[in-house]
Structures are given as structure tokens and as C-alpha cells.
C-alpha positions in Angstrom: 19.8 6.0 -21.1 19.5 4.1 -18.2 16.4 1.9 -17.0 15.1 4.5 -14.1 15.3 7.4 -16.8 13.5 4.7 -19.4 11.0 3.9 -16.2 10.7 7.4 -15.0 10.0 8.7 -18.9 7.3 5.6 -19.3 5.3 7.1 -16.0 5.6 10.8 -16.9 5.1 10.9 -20.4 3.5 7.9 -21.7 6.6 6.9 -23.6 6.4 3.3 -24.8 9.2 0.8 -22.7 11.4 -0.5 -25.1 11.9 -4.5 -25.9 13.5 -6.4 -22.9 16.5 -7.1 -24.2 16.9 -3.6 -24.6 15.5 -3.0 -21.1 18.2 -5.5 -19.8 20.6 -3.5 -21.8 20.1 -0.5 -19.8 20.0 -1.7 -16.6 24.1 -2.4 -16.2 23.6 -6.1 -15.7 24.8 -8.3 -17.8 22.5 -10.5 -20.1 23.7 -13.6 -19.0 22.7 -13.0 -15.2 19.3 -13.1 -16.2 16.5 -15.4 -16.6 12.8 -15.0 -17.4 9.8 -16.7 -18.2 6.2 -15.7 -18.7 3.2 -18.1 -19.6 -0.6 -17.0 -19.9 -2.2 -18.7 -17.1 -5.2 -18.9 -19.2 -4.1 -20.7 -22.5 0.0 -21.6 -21.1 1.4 -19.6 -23.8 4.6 -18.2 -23.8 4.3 -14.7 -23.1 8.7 -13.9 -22.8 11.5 -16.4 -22.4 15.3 -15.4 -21.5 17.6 -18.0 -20.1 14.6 -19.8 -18.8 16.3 -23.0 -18.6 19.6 -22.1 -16.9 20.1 -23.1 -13.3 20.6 -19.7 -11.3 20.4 -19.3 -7.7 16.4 -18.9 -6.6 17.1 -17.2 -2.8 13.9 -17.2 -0.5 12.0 -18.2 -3.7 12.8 -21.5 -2.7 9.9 -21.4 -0.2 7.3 -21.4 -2.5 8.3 -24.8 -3.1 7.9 -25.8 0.7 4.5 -23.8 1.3 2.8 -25.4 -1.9 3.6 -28.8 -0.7 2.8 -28.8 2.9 -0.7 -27.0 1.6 -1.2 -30.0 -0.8 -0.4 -32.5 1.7 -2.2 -31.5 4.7 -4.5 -28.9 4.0 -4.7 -25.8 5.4 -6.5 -26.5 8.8 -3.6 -28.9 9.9 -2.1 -28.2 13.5 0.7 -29.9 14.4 0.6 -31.6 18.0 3.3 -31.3 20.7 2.3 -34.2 23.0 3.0 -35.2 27.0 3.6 -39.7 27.7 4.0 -41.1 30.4 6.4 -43.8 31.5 5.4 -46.0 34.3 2.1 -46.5 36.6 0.5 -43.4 37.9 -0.3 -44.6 41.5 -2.9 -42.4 43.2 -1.8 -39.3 41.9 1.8 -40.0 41.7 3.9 -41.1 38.4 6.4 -43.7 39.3 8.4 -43.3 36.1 9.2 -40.3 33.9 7.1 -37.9 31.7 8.5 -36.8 27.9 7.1 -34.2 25.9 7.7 -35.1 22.1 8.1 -32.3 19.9 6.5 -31.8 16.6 9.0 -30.0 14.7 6.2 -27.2 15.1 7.5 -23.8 14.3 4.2 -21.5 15.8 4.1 -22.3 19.2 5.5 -19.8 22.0 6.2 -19.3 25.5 2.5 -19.2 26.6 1.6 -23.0 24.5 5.0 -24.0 27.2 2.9 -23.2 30.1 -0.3 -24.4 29.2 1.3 -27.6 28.5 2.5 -27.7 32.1 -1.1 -26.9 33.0 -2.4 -29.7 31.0 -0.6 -32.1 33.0 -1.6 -30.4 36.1 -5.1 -31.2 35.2 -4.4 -34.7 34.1 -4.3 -35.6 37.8 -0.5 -35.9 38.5 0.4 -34.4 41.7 4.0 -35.7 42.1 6.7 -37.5 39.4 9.4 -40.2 41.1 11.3 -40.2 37.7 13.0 -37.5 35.0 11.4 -35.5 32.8 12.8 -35.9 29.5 12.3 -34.6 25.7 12.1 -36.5 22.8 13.0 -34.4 19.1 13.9 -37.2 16.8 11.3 -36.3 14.3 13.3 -33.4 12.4 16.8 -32.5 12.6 18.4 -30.7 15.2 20.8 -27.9 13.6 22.6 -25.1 15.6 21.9 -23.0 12.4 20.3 -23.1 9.5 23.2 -22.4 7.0 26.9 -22.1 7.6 27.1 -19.6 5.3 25.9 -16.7 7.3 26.2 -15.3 11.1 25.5 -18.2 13.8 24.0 -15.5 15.7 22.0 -13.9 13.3 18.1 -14.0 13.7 17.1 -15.3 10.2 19.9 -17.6 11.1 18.6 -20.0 14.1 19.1 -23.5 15.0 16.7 -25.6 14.1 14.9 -28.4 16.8 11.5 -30.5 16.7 11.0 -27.8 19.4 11.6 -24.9 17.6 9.2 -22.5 19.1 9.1 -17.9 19.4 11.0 -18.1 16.3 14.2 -19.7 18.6 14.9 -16.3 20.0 14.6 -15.2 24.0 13.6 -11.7 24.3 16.0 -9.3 26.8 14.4 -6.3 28.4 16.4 -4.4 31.4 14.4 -2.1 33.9 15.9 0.9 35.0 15.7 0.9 39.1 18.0 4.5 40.3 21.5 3.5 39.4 21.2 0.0 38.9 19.5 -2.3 35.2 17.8 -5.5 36.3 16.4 -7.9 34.1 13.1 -7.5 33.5 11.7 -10.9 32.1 13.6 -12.7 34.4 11.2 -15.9 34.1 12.5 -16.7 30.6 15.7 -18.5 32.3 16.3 -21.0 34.9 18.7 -21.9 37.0 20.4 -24.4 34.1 19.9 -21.1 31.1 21.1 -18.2 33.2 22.2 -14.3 32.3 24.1 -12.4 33.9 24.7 -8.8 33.7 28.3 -7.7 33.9 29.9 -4.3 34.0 33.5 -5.3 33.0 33.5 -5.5 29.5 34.5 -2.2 27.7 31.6 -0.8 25.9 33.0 -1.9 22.1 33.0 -5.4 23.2 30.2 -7.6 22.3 27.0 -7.5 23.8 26.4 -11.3 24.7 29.1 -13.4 25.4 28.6 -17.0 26.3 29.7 -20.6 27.7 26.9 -22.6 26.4 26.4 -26.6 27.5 23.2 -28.4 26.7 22.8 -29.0 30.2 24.2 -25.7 32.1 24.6 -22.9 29.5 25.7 -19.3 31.0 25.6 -16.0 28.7 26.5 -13.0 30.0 25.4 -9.2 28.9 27.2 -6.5 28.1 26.3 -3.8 30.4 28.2 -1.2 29.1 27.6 -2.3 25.3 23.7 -2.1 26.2 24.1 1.7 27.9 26.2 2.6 24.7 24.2 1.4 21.7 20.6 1.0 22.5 18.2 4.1 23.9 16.0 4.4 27.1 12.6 4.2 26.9 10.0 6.6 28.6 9.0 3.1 30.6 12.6 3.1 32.1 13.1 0.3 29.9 15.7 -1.3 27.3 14.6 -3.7 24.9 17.8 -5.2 24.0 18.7 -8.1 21.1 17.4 -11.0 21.6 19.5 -13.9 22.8 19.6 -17.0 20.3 18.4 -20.5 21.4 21.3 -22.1 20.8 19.9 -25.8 21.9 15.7 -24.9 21.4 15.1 -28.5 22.8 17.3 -28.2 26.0 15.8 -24.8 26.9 12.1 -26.0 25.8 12.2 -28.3 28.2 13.9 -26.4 30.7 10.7 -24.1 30.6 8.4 -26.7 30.4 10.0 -27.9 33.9 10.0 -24.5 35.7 6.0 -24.2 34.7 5.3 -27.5 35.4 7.6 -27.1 39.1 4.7 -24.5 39.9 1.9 -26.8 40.1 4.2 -29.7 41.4 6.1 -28.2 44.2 7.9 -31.6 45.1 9.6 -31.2 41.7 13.7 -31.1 41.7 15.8 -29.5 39.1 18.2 -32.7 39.1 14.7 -34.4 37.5 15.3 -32.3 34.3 16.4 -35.9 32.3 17.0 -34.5 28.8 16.8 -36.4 25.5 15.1 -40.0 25.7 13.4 -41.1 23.0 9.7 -42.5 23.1 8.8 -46.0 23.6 5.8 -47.8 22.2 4.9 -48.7 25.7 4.5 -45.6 26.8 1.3 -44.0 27.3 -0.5 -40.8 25.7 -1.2 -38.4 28.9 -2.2 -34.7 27.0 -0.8 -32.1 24.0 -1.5 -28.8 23.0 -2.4 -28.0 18.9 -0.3 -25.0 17.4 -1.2 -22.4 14.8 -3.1 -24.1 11.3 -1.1 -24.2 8.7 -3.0 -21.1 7.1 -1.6 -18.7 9.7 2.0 -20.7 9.1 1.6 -20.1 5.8 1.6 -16.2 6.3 5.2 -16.6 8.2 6.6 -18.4 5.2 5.4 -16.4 2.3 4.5 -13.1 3.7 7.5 -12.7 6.1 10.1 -15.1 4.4 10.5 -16.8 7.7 13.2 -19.7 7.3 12.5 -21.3 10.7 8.9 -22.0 9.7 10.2 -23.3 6.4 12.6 -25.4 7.3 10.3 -27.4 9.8 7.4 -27.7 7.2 9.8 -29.5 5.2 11.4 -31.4 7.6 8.3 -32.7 8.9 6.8 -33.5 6.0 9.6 -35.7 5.0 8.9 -36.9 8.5 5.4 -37.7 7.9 5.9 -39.4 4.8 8.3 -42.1 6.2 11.5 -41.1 4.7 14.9 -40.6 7.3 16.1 -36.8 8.2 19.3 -36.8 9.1 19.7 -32.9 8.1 18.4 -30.1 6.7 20.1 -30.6 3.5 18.8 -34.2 3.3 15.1 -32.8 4.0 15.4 -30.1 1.3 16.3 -33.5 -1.1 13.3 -35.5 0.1 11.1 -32.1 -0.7 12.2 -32.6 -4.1 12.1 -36.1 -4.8 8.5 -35.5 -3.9 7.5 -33.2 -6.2 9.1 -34.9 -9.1 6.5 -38.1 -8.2 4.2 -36.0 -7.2 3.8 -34.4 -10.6 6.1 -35.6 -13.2 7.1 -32.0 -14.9 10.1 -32.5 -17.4 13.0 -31.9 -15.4 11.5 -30.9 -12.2 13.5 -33.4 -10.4 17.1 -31.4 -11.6 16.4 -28.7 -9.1 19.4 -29.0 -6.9 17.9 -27.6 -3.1 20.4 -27.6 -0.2 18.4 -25.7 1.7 14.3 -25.4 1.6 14.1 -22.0 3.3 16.6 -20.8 0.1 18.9 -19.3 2.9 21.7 -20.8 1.1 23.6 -20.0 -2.2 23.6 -23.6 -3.6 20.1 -23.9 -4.1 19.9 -23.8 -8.2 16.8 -24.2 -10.0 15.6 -22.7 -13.3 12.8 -19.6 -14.0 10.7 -22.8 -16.3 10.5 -24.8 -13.3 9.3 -22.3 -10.6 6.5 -21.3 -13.2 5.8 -25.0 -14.2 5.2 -25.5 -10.4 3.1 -21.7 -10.7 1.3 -23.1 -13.5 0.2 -26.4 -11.5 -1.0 -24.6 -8.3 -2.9 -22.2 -9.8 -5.7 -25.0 -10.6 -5.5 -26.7 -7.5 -7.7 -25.0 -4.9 -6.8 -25.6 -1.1 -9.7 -25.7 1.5 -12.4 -24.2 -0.9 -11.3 -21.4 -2.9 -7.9 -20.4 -1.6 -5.0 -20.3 -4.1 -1.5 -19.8 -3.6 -2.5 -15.9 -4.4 -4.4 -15.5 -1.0 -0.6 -15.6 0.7 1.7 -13.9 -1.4 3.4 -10.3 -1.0 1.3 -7.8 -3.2 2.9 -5.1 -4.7 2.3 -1.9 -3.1 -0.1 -3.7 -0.5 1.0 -6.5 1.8 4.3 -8.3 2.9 7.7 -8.2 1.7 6.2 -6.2 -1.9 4.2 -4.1 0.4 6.7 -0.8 -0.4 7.9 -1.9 -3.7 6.5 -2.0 -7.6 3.4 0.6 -6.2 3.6 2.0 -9.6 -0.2 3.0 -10.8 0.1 0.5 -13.5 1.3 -2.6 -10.6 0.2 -2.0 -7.4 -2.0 -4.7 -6.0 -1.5 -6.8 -9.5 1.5 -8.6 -8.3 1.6 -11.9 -6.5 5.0 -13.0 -5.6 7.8 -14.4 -3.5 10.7 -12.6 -3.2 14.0 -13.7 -2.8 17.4 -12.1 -2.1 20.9 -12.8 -1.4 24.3 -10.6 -2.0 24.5 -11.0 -5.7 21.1 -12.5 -6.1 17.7 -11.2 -6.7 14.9 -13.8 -7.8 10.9 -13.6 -7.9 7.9 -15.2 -8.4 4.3 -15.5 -9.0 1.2 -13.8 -10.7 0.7 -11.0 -12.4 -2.5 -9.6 -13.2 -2.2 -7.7 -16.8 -4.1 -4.7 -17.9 -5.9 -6.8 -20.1 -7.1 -8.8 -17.2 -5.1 -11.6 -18.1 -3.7 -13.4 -15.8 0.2 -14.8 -15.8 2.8 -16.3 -14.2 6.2 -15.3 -14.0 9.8 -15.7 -12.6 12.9 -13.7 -12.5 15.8 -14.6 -11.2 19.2 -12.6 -11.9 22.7 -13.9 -10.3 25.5 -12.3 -10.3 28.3 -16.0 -9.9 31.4 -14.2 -10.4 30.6 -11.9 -7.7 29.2 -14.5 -5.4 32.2 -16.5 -5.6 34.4 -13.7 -4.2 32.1 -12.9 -1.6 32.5 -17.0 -0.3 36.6 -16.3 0.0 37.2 -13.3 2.1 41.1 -13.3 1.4 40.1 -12.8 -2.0 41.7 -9.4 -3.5 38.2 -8.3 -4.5 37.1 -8.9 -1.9 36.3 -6.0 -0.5 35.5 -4.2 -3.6 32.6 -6.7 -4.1 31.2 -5.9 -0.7 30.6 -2.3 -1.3 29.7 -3.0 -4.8 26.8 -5.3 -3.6 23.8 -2.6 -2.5 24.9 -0.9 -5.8 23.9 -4.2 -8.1 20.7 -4.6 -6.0 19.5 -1.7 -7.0 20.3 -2.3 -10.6 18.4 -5.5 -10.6 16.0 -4.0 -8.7 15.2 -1.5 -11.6 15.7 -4.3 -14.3 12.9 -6.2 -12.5 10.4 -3.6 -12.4 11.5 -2.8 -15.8 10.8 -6.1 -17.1 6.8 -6.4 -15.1 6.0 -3.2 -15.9 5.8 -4.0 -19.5 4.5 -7.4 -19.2 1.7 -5.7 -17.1 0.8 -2.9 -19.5 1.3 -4.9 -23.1 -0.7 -8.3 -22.3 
């Protein structure tokens, strides 16, 4: 029998679920792919063990990592500031040096916190800049993408800047006007980030294509790729893929200039300095706050965002005066703190390439994550707030909010998901029938598997891909297998 028939029997006629190794058993994957571990939050006694101290690969589960630490740290009214300096004497109105804007390495802000920056300075006074304008994002590292291991263009993929801001993407939109497609938010480029629409590329060629610079980048669009693959609205509209910012700094600032060129009208496009680095002469002129790090918090847990996650960690390294040279190096420093930070036995063998998980060498054990579970859950966080106030509920909220809405689990499950070809991991609290309260992680990788997927000349190659969505679901079953009886039988 397999474990939907065991799972569908359990729900319709009150059959007992069989022992988890049995469960495992049933599901098709294999016993050594697996890892548990279940504690009572209440009394930390072992409620199941499998495997719970062999390194497997956590996924987006990762994150919970980064969110519990930048909680701890700042607290979850924190805003990060994106501030304005000035360099030189502002004469009657006039700055006779340069302006930099410093980024923050703050993941929430968007177009609109660009132009009321530019404002800002508008209402400092300045009228008119005889120098550059340049940007300063040495406090995290600048990456074109997060991981190498997946698409460059891909959206959960995006380079990484202390001006990371709309999630590093540029929304496209084309307006039907008669016979001719113009592009509709026009004001997103400038005359040093342009797109142009073309008509001769055949219609299975890519959509973008691109020349990009960090000073004068050019994409072009696909006209006859956008007619072909994406439908009309009733507005006349298309809403298009977004474009990728391939250099977030370059093109923040390039923004930032266009706004600010509205209020100062004397401004010239050859003033657009680029990267300088901030002096300790220079002088404080304005900033804007972003989003606390309670709505943050929401983007890394509840939507899995890696952008957000990989900033928090980045700048928290930052802020506790250790050197970020990479996003590799940031994930190490995010560790090292948490094995000073609290000294759980082997906490500090976690091997994290990546803090955002997107990354199949991050290894870390199901005893660790609930060791770090177990911690949290008695550390409140502005008040009351726990770590279950942002997680995906089953059958309710996030990425859980359409899976394990089973009668007996639906709105008891607090937990991070993570997932990756081969890989399926979670984490968090479960809330039993007996009103106990546990926490739990499961993480099943599939290595053998994995490791064909990194060679694409292997001769399995192809036979693993299609096998992929197959396992998934297997795994899947095996992990609502597994909760489902730790929910009903504690």
C-alpha cells in the first residue's frame, strides 16, 4: 500500500497510521534520504528521531536562520536608512561639490522611496550641484546573482546591491495605440538604461536581449515574442516580464538623478558620477527610513524572498564589524554568530553557502534547526511576538496556505518550507491534538539524483529531470504522512 492510500484510509475510515518507518516505507523514498526530529516544546523530550544528525541539504529553510537573527539583533521596529551627504560648501543655495546617496543594503524600498529621496533634497535648500552625483554600496556585497547554480535571469535569482530595492526587477507594460505597442511606463529608464522595442527578431527568439554596461546599458524587446506569448488585456495593455536589474546600484542612482533633475533643472546627465565611496568629512544632508523589519520579516518567511534574505544577512554582518566580500562569506559570518551567540553542541558545523538556502551546498542537520526552534520559542521579540506570528500556516497563510489543510492540521502548523530539485525540507511548530506544543524538522534529499542534475552531459541526465516532479510528490506525501501522526498521537 502506498502512503496516499495509507493517508486517504486514515481520513475516511479512522484507520490507525502505521509506525514511521513503515510510513517512510511506503512512500518510495528511500530511508536514508530522510531525517527527522521531534521534541516537546514543553518538557524537550524527544518525541521521533531519524537521521537527525546527518547533514542534508535544508533549501529555503535556511532562512529561518537569517530572520531569527536579524529579529534578535535589532528588533522588530528597526528600519534601515538610505542616506543623502554632501561633499563641499553649499554656497547660497548652490553645492560646490558632489552629493552621494549611501545605500543601506535595504531590501523594502521601491521606486516611490527613489523619488521622495530626490524630494528630500529639494527641500534641504539645494537649488543647483557644480559637482557629480555619485553612489556609495560598500556596506554589502554587490552580486549579479544570487547563486550560479540557477538562471541569471530568473526572478528568485537577482543580483544583489546595498541598493537592492522593488525586489531588483523593472516592471514592462506596452500600450496598444492602432497598429503600433509603446511603452507604457516609460519613466522607469533613462537615457543611460534604455529599451527599445524591435520588430526583427522572429517570434521564438528571446524576449529581452541585451548589451549591458554599468554606465550605458541597452536591452531590447522582442516585439514579436511579446505579440506571440503573452495576451491583450481589456485596457489595451500587455504586462510583460519584468526586466532584471542587472547593476541595482547603477540604475538606483540613475533614477535617483532623473527625480532629482525635476526639481533641479540645471542638472546634466554627464553629472551622474557613479561609485565613490563616503568620506568622513562629508556631511549628513537627509535619508528616507524603509519598511520595519516586521513587514521584512513577512517577505522572508511568508514569501521565501531570497533578496530580502540575503541583505539581512549581509548587513548584519555589516553592522557587527566583520568584512563582506560575498554572499558566501556573509552566510559564514551568520553562522559564526550563532555558534557565540548561543553555544548549542555542534551548531557551528552547519556549512551555509548561501543564507537565502538558494543553493545546494547549504548542509545542516534536522537536530540543529530544532535546537535553534527550541531556543526562539522562549525568546519573545517586541512584546509577545514569536517566531510563530511569521510562519506559513497550513491550510491558512503563505507558502502552506494550500497544503497539509487536512481537518486534523490545518491552522496547527508553523513552518518554513524549503525546496529544491531533489530536495524537500521543513520546519517549525506543530500544535498536537493534545495541545501540546512541538517542534519539528524534515528534511529529505535525494544526493545521487542531485548530483546528476549539477552535470548536464550526464547520461541520466535527462531521466532525472522528468523524474524530479515525480519524487516531489513522493516526499510530499511522506511529509504529511510523518505530521499527520505526530499531530493526532501526542
Amino acid at each position: 500500500m502506498t502512503i496516499d492510500q495509507i493517508i486517504d484510509d486514515f481520513r475516511s475510515h479512522d484507520l490507525p497510521l502505521p509506525e514511521e518507518d513503515l510510513l517512510i516505507k511506503s512512500s518510495g523514498i528511500k530511508g536514508d534520504q530522510v531525517a527527522a526530529y521531534v521534541v516537546d516544546l514543553k518538557s524537550s523530550a524527544e518525541i521521533y528521531n531519524l537521521n537527525e544528525d546527518k547533514f542534508l541539504i535544508p533549501a529555503s529553510v535556511s532562512k529561518l536562520f537569517t530572520a531569527i537573527a536579524t529579529m534578535m539583533h535589532y528588533g522588530l521596529d528597526h528600519q534601515f536608512k538610505t542616506q543623502v551627504f554632501t561633499r563641499g560648501k553649499i554656497v547660497a543655495n548652490v553645492l560646490e561639490g558632489d552629493l552621494i546617496v549611501v545605500g543601506a543594503g535595504d531590501p523594502s524600498l521601491e521606486f516611490t522611496d527613489i523619488a521622495e529621496l530626490a524630494n528630500l533634497v529639494k527641500q534641504s535648500g539645494i537649488s543647483a550641484i557644480k559637482g557629480n552625483v555619485y553612489f556609495d554600496d560598500s556596506i554589502v556585497p554587490n552580486a549579479a546573482n544570487i547563486s550560479s547554480y540557477f538562471g541569471a535571469l530568473d526572478v528568485y535569482n537577482p543580483a544583489t546591491s546595498s541598493f537592492n530595492f522593488a525586489r531588483s526587477r523593472i516592471p514592462v507594460t506596452l500600450k496598444k495605440q492602432g497598429s503600433q505597442y509603446l511603452l507604457l511606463n516609460q519613466d522607469l529608464f533613462t537615457p543611460l538604461f534604455q529599451l527599445k522595442i524591435s520588430t526583427a527578431a522572429a517570434k521564438t527568439d528571446p524576449l529581452y536581449s541585451y548589451n549591458f554596461k554599468a554606465e550605458n546599458s541597452v536591452w531590447t524587446l522582442n516585439l514579436n515574442h511579446a505579440l506571440a506569448n503573452y495576451s491583450l488585456n481589456s485596457d489595451q495593455t500587455i504586462t510583460l516580464e519584468e526586466i532584471p536589474m542587472l547593476s541595482p546600484a547603477e540604475y538606483f542612482l540613475q533614477i535617483f538623478f532623473k527625480h532629482l533633475k525635476t526639481h533641479i533643472s540645471s542638472l546634466s546627465w554627464s553629472q551622474v558620477g557613479f561609485r565613490d565611496q563616503l568620506k568622513s568629512s562629508d556631511t549628513f544632508l537627509t535619508e528616507i527610513r524603509g519598511r520595519s523589519l516586521r513587514s521584512m520579516m513577512e517577505k522572508v518567511l511568508l514569501n521565501s524572498d531570497n533578496a530580502y534574505t540575503e541583505m539581512l544577512s549581509a548587513r548584519l554582518a555589516y553592522d557587527l564589524g566583520l568584512k563582506v566580500g560575498s554572499l558566501e562569506e556573509s552566510a559564514s559570518h551568520m553562522m559564526k554568530w550563532w555558534s557565540t551567540k548561543f553555544p548549542v553542541p555542534n551548531l557551528s558545523s552547519i556549512i551555509f553557502k548561501r543564507s537565502s538556502g538558494l543553493t545546494p551546498k547549504n548542509y545542516a542537520t534536522a537536530r540543529q534547526f530544532v535546537d535553534v526552534l527550541e531556543i526562539f520559542s522562549k525568546t519573545p521579540v517586541s512584546g509577545s511576538e514569536f517566531l510563530q506570528s511569521f510562519l506559513p500556516i497550513s491550510g491558512v497563510r503563505g507558502e502552506l496556505s494550500s497544503e497539509l489543510d487536512f481537518m486534523e492540521t490545518k491552522g496547527k502548523i508553523f513552518a518554513k518550507t524549503g525546496y529544491l530539485s531533489y530536495v524537500r525540507a521543513l520546519s517549525g511548530y506543530l500544535e498536537a491534538k493534545s495541545g501540546k506544543l512541538l517542534a519539528f524538522t524534515i528534511m529529505i534529499s535525494d544526493f545521487d539524483q542531485r548530483e546528476i542534475l549539477n552535470n548536464p552531459k550526464h547520461p541520466d541526465y535527462a531521466k532525472a529531470v522528468a523524474a524530479a516532479d515525480d519524487w516531489g510528490k513522493k516526499s510530499k506525501n511522506l511529509r504529511d504522512g510523518l505530521l499527520l501522526k505526530w499531530a493526532t498521537e501526542n
